[in-house]
N, C-alpha and C positions, 0 to 999 in steps of 0.2 A: 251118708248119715240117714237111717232109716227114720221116712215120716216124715223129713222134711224138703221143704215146698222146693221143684226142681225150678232152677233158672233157666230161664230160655235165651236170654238177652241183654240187651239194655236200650235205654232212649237216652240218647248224646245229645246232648245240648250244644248249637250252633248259632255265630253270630250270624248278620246279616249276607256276611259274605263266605256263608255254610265253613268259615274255619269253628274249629273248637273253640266254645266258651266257656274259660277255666274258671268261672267265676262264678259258675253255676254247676252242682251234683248232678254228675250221672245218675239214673233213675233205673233200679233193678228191674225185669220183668220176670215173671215167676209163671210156669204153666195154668192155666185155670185165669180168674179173670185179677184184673189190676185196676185201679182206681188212680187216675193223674191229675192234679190240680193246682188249687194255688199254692197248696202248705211247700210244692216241690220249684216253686222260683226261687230266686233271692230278692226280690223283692217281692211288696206285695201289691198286687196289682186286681181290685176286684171286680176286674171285667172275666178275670177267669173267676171262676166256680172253685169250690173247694172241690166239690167232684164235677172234674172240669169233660173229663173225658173218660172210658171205661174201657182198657182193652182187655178179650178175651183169647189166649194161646192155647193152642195143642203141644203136643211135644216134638212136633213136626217145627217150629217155629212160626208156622201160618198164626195170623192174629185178625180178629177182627174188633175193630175200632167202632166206637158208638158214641157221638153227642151226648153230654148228659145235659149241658148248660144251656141256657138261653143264647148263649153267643154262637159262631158259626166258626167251624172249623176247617182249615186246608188242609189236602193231604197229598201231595208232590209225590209221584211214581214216574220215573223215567222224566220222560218231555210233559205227561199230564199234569195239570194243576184242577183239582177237586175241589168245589165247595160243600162242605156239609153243615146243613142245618141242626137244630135241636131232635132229637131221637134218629135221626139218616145214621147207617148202617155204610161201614165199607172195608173191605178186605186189604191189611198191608202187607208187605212180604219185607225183607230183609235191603235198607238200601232209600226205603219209601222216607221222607220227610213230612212230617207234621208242624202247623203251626197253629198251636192253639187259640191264636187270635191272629189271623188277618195279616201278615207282614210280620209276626213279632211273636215272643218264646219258640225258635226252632227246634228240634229236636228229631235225629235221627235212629229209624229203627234198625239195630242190628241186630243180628243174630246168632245161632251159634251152630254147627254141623250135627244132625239126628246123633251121630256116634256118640257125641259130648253132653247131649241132652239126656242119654238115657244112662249114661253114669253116676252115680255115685259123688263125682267130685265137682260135678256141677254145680251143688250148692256153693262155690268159691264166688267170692265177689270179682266181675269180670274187668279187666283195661278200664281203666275210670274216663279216659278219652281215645277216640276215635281215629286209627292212623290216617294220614294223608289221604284223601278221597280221591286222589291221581294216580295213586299207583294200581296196577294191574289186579284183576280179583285174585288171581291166583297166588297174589305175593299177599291180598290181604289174609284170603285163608289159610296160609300157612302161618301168618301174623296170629289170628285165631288161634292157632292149635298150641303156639309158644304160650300165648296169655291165657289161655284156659289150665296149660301147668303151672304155670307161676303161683296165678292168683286162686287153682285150686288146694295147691298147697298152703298158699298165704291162711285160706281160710280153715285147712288142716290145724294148723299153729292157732288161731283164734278160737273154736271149739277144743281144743283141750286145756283145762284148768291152768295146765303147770307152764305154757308155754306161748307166745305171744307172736303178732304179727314182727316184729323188729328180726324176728331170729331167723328170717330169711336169707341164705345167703346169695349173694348178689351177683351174680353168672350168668354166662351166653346164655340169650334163649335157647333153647331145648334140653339144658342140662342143672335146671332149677335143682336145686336139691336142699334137706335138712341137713343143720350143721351136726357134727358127729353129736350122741349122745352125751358124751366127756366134759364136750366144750356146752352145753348148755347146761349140764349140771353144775360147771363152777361158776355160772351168774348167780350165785345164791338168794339175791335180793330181786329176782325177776318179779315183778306185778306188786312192789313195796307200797303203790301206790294205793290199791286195791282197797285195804283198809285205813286209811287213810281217815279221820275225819275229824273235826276241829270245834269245840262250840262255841255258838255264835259270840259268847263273848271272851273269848281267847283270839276271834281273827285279826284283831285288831294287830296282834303280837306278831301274825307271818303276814308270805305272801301267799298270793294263790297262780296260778298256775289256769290260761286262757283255755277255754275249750276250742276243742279243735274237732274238726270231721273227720269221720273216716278211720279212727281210731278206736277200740275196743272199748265197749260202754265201763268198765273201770278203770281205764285211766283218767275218763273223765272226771274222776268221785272229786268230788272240792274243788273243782274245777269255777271260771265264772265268764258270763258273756256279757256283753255291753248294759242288754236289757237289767241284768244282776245290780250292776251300777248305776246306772242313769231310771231311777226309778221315782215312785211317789208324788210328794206335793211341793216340788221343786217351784221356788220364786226365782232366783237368777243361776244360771248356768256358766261359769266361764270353764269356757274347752281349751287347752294348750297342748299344739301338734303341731308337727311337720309338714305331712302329707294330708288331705281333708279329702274324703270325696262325697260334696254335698248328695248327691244323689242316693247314695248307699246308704249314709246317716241318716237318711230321713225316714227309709224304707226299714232299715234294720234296725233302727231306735226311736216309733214312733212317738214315744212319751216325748221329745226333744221339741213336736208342734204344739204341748201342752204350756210351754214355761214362757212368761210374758217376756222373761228378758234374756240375751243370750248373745254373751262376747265371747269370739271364736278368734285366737292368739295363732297365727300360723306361719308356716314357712314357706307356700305356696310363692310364685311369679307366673308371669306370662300368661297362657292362656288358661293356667288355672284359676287365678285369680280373676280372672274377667269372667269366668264361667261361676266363681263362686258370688262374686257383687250380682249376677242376672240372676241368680234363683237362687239367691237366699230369702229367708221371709223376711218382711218388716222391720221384723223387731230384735234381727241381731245385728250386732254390729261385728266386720270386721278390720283386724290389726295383724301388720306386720313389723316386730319387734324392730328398731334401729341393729345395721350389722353394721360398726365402723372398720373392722378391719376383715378386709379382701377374704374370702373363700370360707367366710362363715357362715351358719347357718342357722334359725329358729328351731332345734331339736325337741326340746322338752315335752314331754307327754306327760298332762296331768290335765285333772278337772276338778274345780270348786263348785260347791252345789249348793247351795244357800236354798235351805227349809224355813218353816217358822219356829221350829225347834234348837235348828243351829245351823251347823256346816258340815256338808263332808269332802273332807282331803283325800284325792286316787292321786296317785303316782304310778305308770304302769310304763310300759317298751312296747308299745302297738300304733299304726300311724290310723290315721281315719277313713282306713279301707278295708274292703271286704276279704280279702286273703290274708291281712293280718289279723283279723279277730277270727279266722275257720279255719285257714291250712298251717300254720307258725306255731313252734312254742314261744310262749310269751308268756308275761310276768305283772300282775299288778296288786298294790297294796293299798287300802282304806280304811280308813276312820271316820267315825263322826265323831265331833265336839260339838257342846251345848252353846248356847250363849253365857256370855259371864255376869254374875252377879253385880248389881250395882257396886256394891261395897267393894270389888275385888277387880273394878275395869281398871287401872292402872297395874293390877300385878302382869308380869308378863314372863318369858320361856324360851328357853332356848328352840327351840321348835316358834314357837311364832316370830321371835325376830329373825333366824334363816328364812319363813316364812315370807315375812313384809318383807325385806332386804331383797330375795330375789323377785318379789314382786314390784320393787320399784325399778327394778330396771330395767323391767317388760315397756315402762313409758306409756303407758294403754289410757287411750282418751276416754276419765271420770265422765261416767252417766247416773243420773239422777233417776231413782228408782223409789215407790212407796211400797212401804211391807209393813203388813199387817202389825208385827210383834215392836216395829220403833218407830213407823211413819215412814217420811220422805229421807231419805240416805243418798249420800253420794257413790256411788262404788267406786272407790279406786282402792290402792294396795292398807291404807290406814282403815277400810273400814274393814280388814278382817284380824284387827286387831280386838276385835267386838266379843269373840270366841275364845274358850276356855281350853288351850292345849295342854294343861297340866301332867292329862291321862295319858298322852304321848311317849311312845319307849322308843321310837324311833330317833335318829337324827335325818335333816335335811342335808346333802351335798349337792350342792348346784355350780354349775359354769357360767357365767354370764363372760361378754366379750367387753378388751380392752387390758388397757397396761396395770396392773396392779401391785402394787407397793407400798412402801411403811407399814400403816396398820393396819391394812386389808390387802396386804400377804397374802394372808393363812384367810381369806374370807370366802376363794374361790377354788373348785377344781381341784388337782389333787396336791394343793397347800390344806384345803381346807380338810380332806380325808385326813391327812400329817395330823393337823391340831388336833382333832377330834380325836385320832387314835392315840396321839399321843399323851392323851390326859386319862388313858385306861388303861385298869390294870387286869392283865391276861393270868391264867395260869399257866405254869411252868412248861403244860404238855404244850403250848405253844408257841416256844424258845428256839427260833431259827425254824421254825415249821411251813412247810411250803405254802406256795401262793396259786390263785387261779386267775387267769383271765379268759370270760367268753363275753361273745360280742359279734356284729354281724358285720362290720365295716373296719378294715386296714388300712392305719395313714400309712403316712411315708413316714417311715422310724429308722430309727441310729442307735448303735448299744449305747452309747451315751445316752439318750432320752431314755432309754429302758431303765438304765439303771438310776435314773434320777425319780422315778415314776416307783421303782421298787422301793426306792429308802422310802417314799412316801406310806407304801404301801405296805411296809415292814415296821411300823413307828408303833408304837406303843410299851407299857414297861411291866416286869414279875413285881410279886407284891414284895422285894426288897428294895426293889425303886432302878432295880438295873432294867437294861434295853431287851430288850424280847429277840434282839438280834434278825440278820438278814436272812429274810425267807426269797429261797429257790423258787418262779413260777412257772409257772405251765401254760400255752396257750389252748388252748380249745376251740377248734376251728373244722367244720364240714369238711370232708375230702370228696375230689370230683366224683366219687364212687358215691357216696353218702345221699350227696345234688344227684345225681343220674337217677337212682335209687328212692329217691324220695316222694313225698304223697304227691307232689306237684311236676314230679320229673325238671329236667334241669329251668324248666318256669322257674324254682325256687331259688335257683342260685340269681336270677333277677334283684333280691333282694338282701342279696351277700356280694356288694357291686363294693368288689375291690380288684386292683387291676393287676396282670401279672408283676410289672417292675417293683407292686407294693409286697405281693405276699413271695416271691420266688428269691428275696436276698437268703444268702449263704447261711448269714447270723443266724436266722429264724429258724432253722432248721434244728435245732436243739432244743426250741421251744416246743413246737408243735406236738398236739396231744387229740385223739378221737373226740367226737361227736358219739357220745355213747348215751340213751336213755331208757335203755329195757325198763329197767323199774318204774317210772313213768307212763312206758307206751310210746314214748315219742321220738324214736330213734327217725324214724322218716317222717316227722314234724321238725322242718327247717329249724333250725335257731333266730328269732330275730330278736330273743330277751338278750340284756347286755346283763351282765354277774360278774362281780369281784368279789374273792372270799380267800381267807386264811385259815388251811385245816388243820387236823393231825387225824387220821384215818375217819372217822364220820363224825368226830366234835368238830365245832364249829367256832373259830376265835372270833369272828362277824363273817358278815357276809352285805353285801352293796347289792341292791336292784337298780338300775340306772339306766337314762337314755344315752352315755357317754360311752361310745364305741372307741376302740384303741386308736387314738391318735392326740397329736399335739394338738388340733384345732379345739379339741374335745376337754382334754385333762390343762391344757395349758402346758409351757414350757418356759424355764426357768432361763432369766436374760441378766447381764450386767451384774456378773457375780455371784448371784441367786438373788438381787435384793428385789427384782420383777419378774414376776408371772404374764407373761403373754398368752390369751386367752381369745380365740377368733368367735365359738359358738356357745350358743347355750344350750345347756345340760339341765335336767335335774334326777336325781337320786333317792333313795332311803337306805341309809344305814342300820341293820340290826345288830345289836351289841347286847353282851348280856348285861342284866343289870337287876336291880333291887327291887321289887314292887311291895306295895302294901295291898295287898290281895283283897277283895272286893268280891263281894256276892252276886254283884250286877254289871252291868257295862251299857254305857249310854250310844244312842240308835235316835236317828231322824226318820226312820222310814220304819220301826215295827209300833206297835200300839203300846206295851209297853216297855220298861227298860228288861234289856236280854238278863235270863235270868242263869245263875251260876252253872254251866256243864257237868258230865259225869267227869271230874278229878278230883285229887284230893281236895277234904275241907279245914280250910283254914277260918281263924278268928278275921275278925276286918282290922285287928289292930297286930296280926304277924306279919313280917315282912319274910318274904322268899326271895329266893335270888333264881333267875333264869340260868339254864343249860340248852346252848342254841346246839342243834343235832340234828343230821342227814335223816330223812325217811329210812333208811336201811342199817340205820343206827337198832343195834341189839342189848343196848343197857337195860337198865331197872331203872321204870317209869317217878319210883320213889326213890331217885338215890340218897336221900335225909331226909328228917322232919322241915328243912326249910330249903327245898330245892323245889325248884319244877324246869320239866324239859320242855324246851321247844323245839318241835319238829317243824322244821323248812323245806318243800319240797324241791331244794336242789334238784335242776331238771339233768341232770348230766355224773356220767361215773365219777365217786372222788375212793382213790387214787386215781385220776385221769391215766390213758391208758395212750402211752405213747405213739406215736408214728413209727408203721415198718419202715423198711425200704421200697415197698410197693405202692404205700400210699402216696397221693399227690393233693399238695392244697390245694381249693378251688380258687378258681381267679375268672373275673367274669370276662374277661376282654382274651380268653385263648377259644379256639375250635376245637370242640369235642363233636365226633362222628361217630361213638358209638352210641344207638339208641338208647334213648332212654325206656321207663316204662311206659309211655304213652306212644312210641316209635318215633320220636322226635329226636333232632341235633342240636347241637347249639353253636351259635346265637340264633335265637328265632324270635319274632316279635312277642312280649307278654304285654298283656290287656289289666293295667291295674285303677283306672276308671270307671263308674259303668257309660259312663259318657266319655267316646274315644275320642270325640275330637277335645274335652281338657285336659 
């Protein structure tokens, strides 16, 4: 690509015991000089310098490294260890280790063969990790020469408009190639995401869609990061998760040491939990939700953010670590509500009692807190009963654990999906219309639970009051090809930890459907968002964003006739369904100055009501289909028609051995580092 800047390299980031640290970006080097700092850790650390260091390359690969910072830098060549001061000068070559402070941020330089440098397709983004540092030179330079085709085609596909990194196809090193012409012109909807965009007071209606690295700066358009969420003049924080790792959170969400109060709800044991009581601050408290029955777990991933304005409701599928919120596709949904008018504190919504209801079963030890807008409060599940969810289109589906029966049946899991869908009426086009399930976790399942799970999930009725009948699903599940192939290489299927005896039954094998996300970007961005949805080609009968991956422990299963729901874990979800609004010129915001003001869509009166039309990004209708419609576009991260299993493909299953490399030159099982502190 004429004019632009040749890469020479890159600097690998390495833990202490010089393996790859996946946890941290490779760092491009580019001929002519480079600037490396703090902005390129994952955390932030400012003992290093924003221009911490300055290398200068030839196109020989030769570089010369120069202090910029006040702090002192190492520079590891062979058996030598260097120190260098502020403005010292030193020459590294290919192999040489740097540590920009003293013991700590590694980072090795490699490099690339003159022949590779003075081409043309060197601008390609190179091997994002570093192969094994044991194996012989001559097996890494021929390593080299596979990954400079790969990833200089990768980036062949990235510079042209029509065509995208995902369209790789995935083959022996040395025989990378573009998929025929044919097959990329029938993805029609490649790069749907691209224009993509939503105003601020319509978000409240989808989801969005996690940013991620390393992926093509348009797939990220509407995308959001932790910092997007946890913002402003936050009084109490409650965080509800699985997986925490205080370390990263602190680092990657510094407004989090802003807020005086903060209850962290988790699923944590063992040595995590002892590592999160030593360095948590003062002022939060943590809990671990009651599991009464065997092999459950605290799932739920949401956060309430109490301003002096009001609250904001996240529900999202990301655990409280650093390769969930960068390398994953993931999913999360938000609102703010106001506080309620005196006159109106007793009205209340379907949305706030699923609300308080799953919030009383969290059992979370009430702390006494003063704020500014009512004084001294108690927090527990009744005071957010304080807030006005009126403005709420969504529904709550949540799991809590234990036996459930008589009139909270239908209050859990997927009884509760049942009730809810069953008190809505569909249109016709989706009358026995199929189903989806994606998710990153396989119980141990029987066609019987299947099919008890689908009547749930096929429940709702046509406007003559008949059943909308049984829809056919589809699973949607990574293939070992997909993990090998992925931004993470198979690190990623770490976090698709289901075992073979779960995903290799016979039954399943009809189900099974591709990981497909061109239109996205995120065909090699893991899955760890969980989605249930009812289509009929890119409408949309609802669609569920959930932490409730397929299994009984999850959805619950029906016992003693159906009249009990046995439920081991908790879940929570949001249900989009289409529904009626009275269309508003504004939408209410705890964190902008003032209320979000109406977007470019149609203009309605404040006293017409529209009815929503829920529809795929690659949805081709007419944005007007009546004077009282509006479409909502979902950014479904995955192909719908979901797109079958050959006979070639193979599920992933985390507990088999796979020996062909991946794209980092790795096997699996190998150790993944999803802490930044490995000993919790």
């Amino acid at each position: 690509m004429a004019g632009s800047p040749v890469k020479i390299g890159l600097l690998i980031p390495l833990q202490k015991n010089l393996l790859v640290d996946y946890s941290v970006s490779n760092i491009p080097i580019f001929q002519g000089g480079n600037v490396i700092g703090r902005n390129n850790l994952a955390i932030s650390d400012k003992r290093v310098s924003r221009k911490h260091v300055s290398l200068h390359t030839t196109v020989d690969g030769s570089a010369e490294i120069v202090v910029e910072g006040p702090n002192p830098v190492i520079v590891k060549s062979g058996d030598q260890r260097k120190k260098l001061s502020t403005q010292d000068k030193a020459l590294i070559v290919h192999g040489d280790i740097i540590e920009l402070i003293p013991g700590n941020y590694l980072f090795k330089y490699v490099t690339v063969g003159s022949e590779h440098a003075s081409s043309s397709k060197t601008d390609s983004s190179f091997l994002r990790k570093e192969k094994r540092h044991s194996v012989e030179e001559s097996s890494a330079v021929k390593r080299n020469r596979h990954i400079l085709e790969d990833e200089a085609l990768e980036r062949t596909l990235l510079d042209n408009d029509n065509l995208e990194q995902d369209d790789v196809v995935a083959i022996t090193p040395g025989h990378s190639q573009l998929k025929p012409p044919e097959v990329l012109a029938s993805c029609g909807n490649t790069e749907a995401s691209r224009h993509f965009s939503v105003p601020k007071d319509r978000l409240s209606l989808i989801f969005r869609l996690m940013r991620v690295q390393g992926i093509p700066a348009w797939a990220n358009s509407c995308s959001v990061a932790i910092r997007d969420v946890i913002q402003g003049n936050v009084l109490v924080a409650v965080l509800s998760n699985y997986m925490v790792d205080i370390d990263w959170l602190m680092s990657g969400c510094p407004d989090l040491r802003k807020i005086p109060h903060v209850l962290v709800i988790h699923g944590e044991s063992g040595a995590t939990v002892d590592h999160l009581k030593k360095n948590r601050p003062a002022n939060w408290i943590l809990h671990k939700p009651p599991l009464p029955i065997s092999y459950g777990t605290h799932h739920s991933k949401a956060m309430l953010l109490v301003y002096p304005q009001g609250v904001r409701v996240v529900v999202h599928t990301a655990n409280l670590i650093y390769v969930d919120w960068n390398n994953k596709t993931q999913g999360l949904w938000m609102q703010d509500f106001p506080w309620k008018d005196q006159q109106n504190l007793n009205k209340g919504s379907s949305f706030e009692n699923d609300l308080v209801d799953y919030l009383n079963a969290l059992k979370w030890p009430e702390f006494n807190v003063h704020l500014p807008v009512v004084g001294n409060v108690n927090i527990n599940p009744s005071f957010f009963k304080n807030f006005d969810y009126s403005s709420s289109k969504v529904r709550l589906i949540a799991s809590v654990p234990g036996y459930h029966k008589g009139t909270n049946l239908k209050n859990w899991g997927h009884m509760k999906l049942r009730g809810v869908l069953e008190e809505c009426i569909f249109d016709k086009e989706f009358c026995k219309s199929p189903l989806v399930y994606q998710f990153s976790s396989l119980g141990s399942l029987d066609e019987r639970w299947l099919a008890e799970l689908a009547v749930s999930m096929s429940s709702g009725i046509l406007n003559d009051g008949s059943p909308l009948g049984s829809g056919k699903p589809l699973i949607i599940w990574p293939t070992v090809e997909d993990v090998r192939c992925s931004l993470e290489g198979y690190a990623a299927g770490n976090a698709i930890p289901s075992p073979q005896q779960n995903v290799e039954k016979d039954f399943l094998k009809k189900y099974w459907a591709r990981w497909k996300a061109n239109h996205v970007g995120r065909c090699r961005a893991m899955p760890h968002i969980k989605s249930y949805t009812r289509y009929n080609g890119q409408n949309l009968a609802w669609f569920l964003l959930t932490s409730a991956n397929l299994s009984k422990a999850a959805w619950g299963a029906l016992q003693k006739n159906n009249s009990q729901l046995m439920i081991r874990s908790y879940e929570l979800g949001v249900l989009f369904l289409p529904s009626t609004i009275q269309d508003r010129s504004s939408e209410f915001s705890c964190t902008e100055n003032q209320i979000l003001n109406q977007g470019e869509r149609k203009s309605f009166r404040n006293t017409d009501v529209c009815k929503t039309k829920l529809v795929t990004l690659c949805w081709k209708g007419n944005n007007g289909i009546d004077s009282s419609s509006e479409v909502i576009r979902l950014p479904v991260p995955y192909q719908l028609p979901p797109q079958p299993y050959t006979s070639e493909d193979i599920p992933w299953s985390w507990n088999r051995q796979y020996f062909k490399k991946d794209v980092y030159g790795q096997v699996w099982p190998r150790h993944v580092q999803l802490y930044t502190n490995e000993d919790a």
